[in-house]
C-alpha positions as CSV (number, residue, x, y, z in Angstrom):
1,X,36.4,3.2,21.7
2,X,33.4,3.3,19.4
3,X,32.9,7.3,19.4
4,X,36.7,7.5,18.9
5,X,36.0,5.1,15.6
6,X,33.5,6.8,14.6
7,X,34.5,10.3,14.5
8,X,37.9,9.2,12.7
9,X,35.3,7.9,10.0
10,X,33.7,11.2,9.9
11,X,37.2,13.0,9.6
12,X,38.0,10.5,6.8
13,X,34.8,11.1,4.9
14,X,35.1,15.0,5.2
15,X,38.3,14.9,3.1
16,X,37.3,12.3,0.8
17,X,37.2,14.4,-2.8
18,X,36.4,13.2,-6.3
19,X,39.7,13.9,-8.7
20,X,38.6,11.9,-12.2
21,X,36.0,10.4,-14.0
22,X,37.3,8.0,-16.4
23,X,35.1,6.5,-19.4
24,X,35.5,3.7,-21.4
25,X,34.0,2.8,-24.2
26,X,33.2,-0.5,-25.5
27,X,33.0,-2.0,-29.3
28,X,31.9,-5.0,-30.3
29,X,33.9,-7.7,-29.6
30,X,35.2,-10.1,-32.3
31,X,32.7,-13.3,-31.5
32,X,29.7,-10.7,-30.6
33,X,26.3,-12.1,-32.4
34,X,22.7,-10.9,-32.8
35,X,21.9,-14.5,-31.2
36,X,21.5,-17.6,-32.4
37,X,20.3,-17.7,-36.1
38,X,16.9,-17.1,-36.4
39,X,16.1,-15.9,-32.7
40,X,14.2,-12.0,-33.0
41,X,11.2,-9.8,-31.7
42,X,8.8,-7.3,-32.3
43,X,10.6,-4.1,-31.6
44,X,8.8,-0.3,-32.0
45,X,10.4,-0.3,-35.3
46,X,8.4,-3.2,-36.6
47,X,6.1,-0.4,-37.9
48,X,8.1,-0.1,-41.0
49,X,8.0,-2.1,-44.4
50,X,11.3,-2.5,-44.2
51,X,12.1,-3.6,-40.4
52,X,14.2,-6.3,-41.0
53,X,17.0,-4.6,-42.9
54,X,17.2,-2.2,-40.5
55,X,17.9,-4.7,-37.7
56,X,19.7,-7.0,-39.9
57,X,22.0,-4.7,-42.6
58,X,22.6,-1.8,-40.6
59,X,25.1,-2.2,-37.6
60,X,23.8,0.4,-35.6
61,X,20.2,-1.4,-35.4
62,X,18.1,0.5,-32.1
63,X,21.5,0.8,-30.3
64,X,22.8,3.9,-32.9
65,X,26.6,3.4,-33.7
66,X,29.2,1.4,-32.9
67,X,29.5,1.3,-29.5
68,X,28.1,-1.5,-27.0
69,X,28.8,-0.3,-23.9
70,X,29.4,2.7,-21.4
71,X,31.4,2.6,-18.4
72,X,33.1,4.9,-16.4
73,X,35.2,4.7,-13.2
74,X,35.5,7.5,-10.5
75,X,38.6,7.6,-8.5
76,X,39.2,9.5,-5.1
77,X,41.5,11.6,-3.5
78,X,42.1,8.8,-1.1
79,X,42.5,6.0,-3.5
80,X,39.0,4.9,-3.6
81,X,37.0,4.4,-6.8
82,X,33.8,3.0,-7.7
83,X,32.6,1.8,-11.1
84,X,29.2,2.0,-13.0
85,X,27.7,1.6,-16.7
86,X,25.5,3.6,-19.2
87,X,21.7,2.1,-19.7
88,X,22.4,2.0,-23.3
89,X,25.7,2.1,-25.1
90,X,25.5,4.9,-26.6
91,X,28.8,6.4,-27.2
92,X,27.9,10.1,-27.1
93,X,27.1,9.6,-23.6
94,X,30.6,9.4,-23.0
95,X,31.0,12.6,-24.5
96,X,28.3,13.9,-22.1
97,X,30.1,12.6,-19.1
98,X,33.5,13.9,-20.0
99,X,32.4,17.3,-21.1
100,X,29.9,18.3,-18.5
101,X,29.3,15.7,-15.9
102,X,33.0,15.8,-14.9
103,X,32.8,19.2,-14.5
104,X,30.0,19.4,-12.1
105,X,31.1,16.5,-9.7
106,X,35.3,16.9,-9.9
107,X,36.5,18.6,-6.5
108,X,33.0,17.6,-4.6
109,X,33.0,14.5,-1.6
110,X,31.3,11.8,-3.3
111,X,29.1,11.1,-0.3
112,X,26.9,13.9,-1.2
113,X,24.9,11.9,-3.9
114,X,21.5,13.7,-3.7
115,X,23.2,17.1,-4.0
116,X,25.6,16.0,-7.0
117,X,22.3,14.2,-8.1
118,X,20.3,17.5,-8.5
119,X,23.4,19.1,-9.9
120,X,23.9,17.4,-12.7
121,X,20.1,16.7,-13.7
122,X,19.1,20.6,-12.7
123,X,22.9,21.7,-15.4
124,X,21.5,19.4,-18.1
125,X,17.6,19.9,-18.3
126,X,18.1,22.0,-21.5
127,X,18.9,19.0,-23.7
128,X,18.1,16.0,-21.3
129,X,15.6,15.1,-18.5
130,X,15.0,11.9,-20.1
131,X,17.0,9.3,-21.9
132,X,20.7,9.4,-22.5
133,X,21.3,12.2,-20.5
134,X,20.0,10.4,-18.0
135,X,21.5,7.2,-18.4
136,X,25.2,9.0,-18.5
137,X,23.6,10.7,-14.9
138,X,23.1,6.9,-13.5
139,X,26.2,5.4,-14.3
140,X,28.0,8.5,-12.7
141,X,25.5,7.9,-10.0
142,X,26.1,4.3,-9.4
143,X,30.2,4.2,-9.2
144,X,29.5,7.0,-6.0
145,X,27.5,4.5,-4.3
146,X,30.1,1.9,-4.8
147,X,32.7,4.3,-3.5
148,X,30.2,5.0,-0.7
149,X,30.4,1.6,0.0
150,X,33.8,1.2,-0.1
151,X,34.4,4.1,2.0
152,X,32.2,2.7,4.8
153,X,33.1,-0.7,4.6
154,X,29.8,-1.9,3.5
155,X,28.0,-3.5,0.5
156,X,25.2,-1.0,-1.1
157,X,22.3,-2.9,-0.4
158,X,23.3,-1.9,3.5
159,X,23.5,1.5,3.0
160,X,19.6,1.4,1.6
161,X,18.2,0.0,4.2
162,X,19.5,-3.8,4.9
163,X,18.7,-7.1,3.1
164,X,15.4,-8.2,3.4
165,X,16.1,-11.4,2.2
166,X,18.9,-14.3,2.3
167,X,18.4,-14.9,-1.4
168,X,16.7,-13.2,-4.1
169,X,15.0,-15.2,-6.7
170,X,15.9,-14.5,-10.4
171,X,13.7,-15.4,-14.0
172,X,15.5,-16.7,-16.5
173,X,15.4,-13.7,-19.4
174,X,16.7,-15.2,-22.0
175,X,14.0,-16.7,-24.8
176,X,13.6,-15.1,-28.0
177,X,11.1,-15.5,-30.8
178,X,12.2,-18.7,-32.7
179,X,10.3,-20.2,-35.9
180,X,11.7,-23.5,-35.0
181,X,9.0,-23.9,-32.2
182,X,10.7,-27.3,-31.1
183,X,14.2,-25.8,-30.1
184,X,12.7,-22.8,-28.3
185,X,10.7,-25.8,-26.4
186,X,14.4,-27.3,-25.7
187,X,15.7,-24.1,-24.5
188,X,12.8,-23.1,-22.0
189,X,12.9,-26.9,-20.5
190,X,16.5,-25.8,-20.2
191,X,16.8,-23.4,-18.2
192,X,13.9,-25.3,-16.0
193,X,16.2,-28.2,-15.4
194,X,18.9,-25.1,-13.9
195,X,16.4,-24.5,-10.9
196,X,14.9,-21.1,-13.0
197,X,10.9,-21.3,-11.7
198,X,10.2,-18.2,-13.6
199,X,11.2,-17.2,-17.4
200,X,10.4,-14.2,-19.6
201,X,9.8,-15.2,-23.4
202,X,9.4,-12.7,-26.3
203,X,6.7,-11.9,-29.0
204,X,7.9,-12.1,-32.5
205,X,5.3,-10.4,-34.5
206,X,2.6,-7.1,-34.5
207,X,0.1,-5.2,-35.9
208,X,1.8,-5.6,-39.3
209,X,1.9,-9.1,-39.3
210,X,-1.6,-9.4,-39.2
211,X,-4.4,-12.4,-38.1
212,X,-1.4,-14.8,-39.3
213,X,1.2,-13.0,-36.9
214,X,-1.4,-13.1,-33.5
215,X,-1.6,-17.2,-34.2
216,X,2.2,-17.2,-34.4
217,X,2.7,-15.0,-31.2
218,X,-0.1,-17.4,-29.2
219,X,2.3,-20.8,-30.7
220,X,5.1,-19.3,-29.3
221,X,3.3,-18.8,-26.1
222,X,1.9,-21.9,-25.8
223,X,4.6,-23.9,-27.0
224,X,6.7,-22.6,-23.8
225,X,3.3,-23.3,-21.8
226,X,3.5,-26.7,-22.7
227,X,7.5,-27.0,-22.2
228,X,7.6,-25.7,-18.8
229,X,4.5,-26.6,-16.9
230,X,1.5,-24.7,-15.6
231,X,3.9,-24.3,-12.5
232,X,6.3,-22.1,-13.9
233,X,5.7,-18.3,-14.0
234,X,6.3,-17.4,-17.7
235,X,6.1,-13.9,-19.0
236,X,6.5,-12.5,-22.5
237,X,7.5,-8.9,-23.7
238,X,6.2,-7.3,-26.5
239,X,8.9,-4.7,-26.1
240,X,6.7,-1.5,-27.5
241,X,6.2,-3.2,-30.7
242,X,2.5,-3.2,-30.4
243,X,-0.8,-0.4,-30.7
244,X,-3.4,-0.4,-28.3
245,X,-6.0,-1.9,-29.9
246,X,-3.6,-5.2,-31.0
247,X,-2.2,-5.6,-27.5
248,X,-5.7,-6.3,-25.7
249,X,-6.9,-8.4,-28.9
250,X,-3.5,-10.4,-28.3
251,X,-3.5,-10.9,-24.6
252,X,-7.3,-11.7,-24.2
253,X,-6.2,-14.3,-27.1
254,X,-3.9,-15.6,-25.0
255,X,-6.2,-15.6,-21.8
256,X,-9.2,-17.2,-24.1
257,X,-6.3,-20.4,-24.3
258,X,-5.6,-20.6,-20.8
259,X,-2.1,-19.5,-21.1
260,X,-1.6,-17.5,-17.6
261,X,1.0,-14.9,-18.3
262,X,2.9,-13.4,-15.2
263,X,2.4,-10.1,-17.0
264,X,2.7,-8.6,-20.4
265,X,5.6,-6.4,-20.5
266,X,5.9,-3.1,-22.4
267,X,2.9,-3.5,-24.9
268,X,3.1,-0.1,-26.4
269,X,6.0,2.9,-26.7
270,X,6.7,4.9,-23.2
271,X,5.0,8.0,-24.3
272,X,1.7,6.1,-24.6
273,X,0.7,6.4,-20.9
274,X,-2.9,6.3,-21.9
275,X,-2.9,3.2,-23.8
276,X,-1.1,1.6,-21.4
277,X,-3.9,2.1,-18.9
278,X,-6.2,1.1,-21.3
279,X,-4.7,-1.6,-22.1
280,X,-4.7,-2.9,-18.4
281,X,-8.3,-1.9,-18.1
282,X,-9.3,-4.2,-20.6
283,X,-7.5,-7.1,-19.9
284,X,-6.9,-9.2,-16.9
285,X,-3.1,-10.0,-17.4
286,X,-0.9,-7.7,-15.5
287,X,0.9,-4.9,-17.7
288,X,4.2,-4.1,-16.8
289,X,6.1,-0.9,-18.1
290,X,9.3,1.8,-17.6
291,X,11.9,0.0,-18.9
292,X,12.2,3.0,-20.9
293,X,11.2,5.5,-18.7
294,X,13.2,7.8,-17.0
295,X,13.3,9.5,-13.1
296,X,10.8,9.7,-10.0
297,X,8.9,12.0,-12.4
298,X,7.9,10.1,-15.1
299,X,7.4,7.1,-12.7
300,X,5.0,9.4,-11.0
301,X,2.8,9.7,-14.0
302,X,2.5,6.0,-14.6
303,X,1.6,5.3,-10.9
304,X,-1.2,8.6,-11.1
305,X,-2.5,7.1,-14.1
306,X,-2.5,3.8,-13.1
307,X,-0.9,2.3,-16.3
308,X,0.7,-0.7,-15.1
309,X,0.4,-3.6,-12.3
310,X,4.3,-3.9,-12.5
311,X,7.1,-1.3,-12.4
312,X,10.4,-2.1,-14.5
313,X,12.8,0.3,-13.8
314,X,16.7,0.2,-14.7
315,X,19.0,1.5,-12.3
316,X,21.7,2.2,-15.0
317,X,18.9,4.1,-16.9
318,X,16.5,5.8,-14.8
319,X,19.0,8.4,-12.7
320,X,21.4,5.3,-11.1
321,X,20.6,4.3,-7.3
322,X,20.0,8.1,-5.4
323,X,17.2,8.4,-8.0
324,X,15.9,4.9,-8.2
325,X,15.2,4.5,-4.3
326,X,12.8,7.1,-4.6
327,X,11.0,5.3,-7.1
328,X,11.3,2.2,-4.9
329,X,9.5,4.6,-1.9
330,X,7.0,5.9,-4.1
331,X,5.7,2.5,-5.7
332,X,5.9,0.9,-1.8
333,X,3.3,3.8,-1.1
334,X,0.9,2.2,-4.0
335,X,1.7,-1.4,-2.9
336,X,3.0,-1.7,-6.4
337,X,5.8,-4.2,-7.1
338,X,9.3,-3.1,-8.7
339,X,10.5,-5.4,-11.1
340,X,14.0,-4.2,-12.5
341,X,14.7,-4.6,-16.1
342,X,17.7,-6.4,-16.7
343,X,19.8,-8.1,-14.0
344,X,23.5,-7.0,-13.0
345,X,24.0,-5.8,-9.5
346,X,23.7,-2.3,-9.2
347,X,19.7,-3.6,-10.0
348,X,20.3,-6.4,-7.3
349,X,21.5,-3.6,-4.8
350,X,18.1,-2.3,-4.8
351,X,16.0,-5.7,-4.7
352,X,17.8,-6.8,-1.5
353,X,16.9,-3.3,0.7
354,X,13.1,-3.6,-0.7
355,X,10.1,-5.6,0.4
356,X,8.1,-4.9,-3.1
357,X,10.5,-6.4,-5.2
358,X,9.5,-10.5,-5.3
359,X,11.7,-11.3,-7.8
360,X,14.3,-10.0,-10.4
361,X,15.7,-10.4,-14.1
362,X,18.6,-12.6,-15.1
363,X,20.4,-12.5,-18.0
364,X,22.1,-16.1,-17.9
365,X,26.0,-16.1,-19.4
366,X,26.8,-17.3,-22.4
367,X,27.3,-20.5,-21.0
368,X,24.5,-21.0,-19.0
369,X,22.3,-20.7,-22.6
370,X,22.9,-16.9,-23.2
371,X,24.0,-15.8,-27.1
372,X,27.0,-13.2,-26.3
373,X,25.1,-10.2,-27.5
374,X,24.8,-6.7,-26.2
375,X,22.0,-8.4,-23.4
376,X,25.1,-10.5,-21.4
377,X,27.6,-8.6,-22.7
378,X,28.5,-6.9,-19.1
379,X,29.0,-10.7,-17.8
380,X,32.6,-10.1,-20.1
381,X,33.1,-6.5,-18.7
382,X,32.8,-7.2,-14.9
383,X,34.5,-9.2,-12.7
384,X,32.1,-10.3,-9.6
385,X,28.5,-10.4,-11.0
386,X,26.9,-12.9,-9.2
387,X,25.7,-16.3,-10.9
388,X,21.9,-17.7,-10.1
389,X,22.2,-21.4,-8.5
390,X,18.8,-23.0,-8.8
391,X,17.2,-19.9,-9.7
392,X,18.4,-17.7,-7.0
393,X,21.3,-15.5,-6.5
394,X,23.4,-14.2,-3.6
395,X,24.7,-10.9,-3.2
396,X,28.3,-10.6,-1.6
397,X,29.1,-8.5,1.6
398,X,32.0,-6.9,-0.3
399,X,31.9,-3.4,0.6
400,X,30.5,-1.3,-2.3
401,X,28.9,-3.0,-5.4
402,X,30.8,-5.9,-4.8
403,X,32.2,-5.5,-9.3
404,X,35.1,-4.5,-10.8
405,X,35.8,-3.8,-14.4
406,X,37.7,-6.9,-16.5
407,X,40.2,-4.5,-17.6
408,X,41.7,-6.8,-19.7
409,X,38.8,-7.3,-22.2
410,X,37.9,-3.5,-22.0
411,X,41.3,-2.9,-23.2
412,X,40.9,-5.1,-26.0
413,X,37.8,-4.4,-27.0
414,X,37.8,-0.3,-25.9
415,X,36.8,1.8,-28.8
């Protein structure tokens, strides 16, 4: 009976074809906020005099125009379909999907990921190999694996090897740079009193801010410290708003206090490979990095150059899940840990199937302490994303991703 089975599974994959490639994209919706009043960070734009307005007057901010989010569906000849999202929002990626993407993957069987993989990274080098090329590559990428599933009758995480857990623990991403030092306090003990045993904070200030700026950045830090315990991990991200020489001055600052950072996450811009490895030379808190870094070859640099303890890849960003397992393989080789930026589950997917992935990020909902901003948007756009329960979440054993898209508020909301 089995080989019978079996062979009508091959039969049915053999026919399965890819007919459409549907994008949507998302605006802001109507009670969308920056955060709460007052919450920020030091961004790589912090450089200029004038910072603030262009975070604060101009919609666009570091996102650029007015869309918030990406997604696209790919249907099936056979009725299947499968659903990913866009790193970034960044409506021209849909532009990129319709107008060549769809061209290079309509007609083929969607089960030949690495092939349609090459295909469209190879057709787009010319004005790609990195950034939103390659995020409108991953979430093409991602909605084949979740027909794959689909097709096969099997969640994703199977189809990459197996769980190698029951649960996977999550951190609690979700504390920004506050001035009012008390109520950031309130919120870290906050999300302690959910069952979160690890959260992720933000600097607020850099090199402009001076001598003045380093003692706000170490009150933030130790105001958290002193919130949450010495037995909480707590990380911080400087999210490539510093220099070189002003990230090791800050974290040995920090480590002169007794503060104990998990790791220091994205001290300098991506292109800075150097100075990240300096910067991890010269301290003793790990560096993580490659939240903005893109494919197994610019992953390979920062492992050769040994820039970071902790590897932060998106799946949505860095080539979607055919791409990302081989960064996965290649940091196992360098007993390096993988540490996905952002949560959702086509990040989860991957976590589950790998051993050097301890924990993951999770951006709580809106009402679990999370501002409804362009971080927890995708809790509105998805139906399915799993919730953490005392700091750990449980993927489904729904074949595919286990998400569908809320069509109702895409249709409201689609741009």
């Amino acid at each position: 009976m089995w080989p019978r089975t079996y062979f009508e599974y091959l039969r049915k994959v053999d026919v399965l074809k890819i007919t459409n490639i549907e994008t949507f994209v998302v605006g802001r919706p109507p009670d969308f906020s920056q955060g709460d009043d007052g919450d920020f960070l030091v961004t790589p734009i912090h450089i200029f005099p004038d910072y603030s307005k262009l975070l604060e007057e101009r919609s666009v901010g570091l996102r650029g125009g007015p869309a918030y989010a990406v997604l696209v569906r790919v249907s099936t000849d056979q009725g299947l379909s499968g659903v990913g999202s866009v790193g970034v929002g960044n409506g021209a990626a849909a532009y990129i999907i319709e107008h060549h993407l769809k061209d290079l993957v309509t007609g083929e069987n969607p089960f030949d990921v690495e092939f349609l993989w090459e295909r469209m990274f190879r057709s787009t080098l010319n004005y790609g190999r990195k950034g939103l090329v390659l995020e409108a590559i991953s979430a093409v990428d991602i909605a084949l694996w979740d027909i794959l599933g689909k097709a096969t009758g099997q969640p994703v995480y199977n189809l990459l090897g197996g769980s190698t857990r029951q649960q996977i623990r999550v951190y609690a991403s979700r504390l920004y740079a506050h001035k009012d030092l008390d109520l950031l306090a309130n919120r870290a003990k906050a999300f302690v009193n959910q069952g979160f045993t690890a959260i992720k904070q933000r600097f607020g200030y850099g090199p402009q801010d001076g001598m003045q700026g380093m003692r706000k950045n170490l009150d933030l830090i130790r105001i958290v410290r002193d919130a949450v315990g010495s037995d909480i991990e707590l990380a911080a991200d400087a999210y490539m708003g510093w220099d070189v020489s002003y990230a090791i001055r800050m974290i040995r600052m920090i480590e002169d206090a007794g503060l104990n950072l998990q790791w220091v996450e994205e001290p300098v811009i991506p292109e800075d490979i150097a100075g990240y490895a300096e910067i991890r030379s010269a301290v003793n808190t790990p560096i993580s990095g490659g939240e903005h870094e893109f494919t197994r070859y610019g992953y390979r640099e920062l492992i050769h150059s040994r820039a970071v303890d902790i590897l932060q890849p998106d799946v949505n960003r860095v080539g979607g899940i055919t791409e990302a397992r081989k960064i996965w393989a290649m940091a196992s080789a360098y007993n390096l840990s993988v540490i996905p930026h952002a949560g959702q589950v086509h990040n989860y997917h991957l976590v589950m199937s790998h051993l050097n992935s301890p924990i993951a990020e999770y951006f709580p909902a809106p009402e679990e302490g999370g501002a409804p901003d362009d971080d927890t948007l995708f809790w509105k756009l998805f139906v399915g994303e799993p919730r953490a329960k005392n700091g750990f979440i449980n993927l489904s054993d729904i074949p595919g991703l286990g998400v569908e898209l809320h069509e109702e508020n895409i249709a409201k909301w689609r741009i």
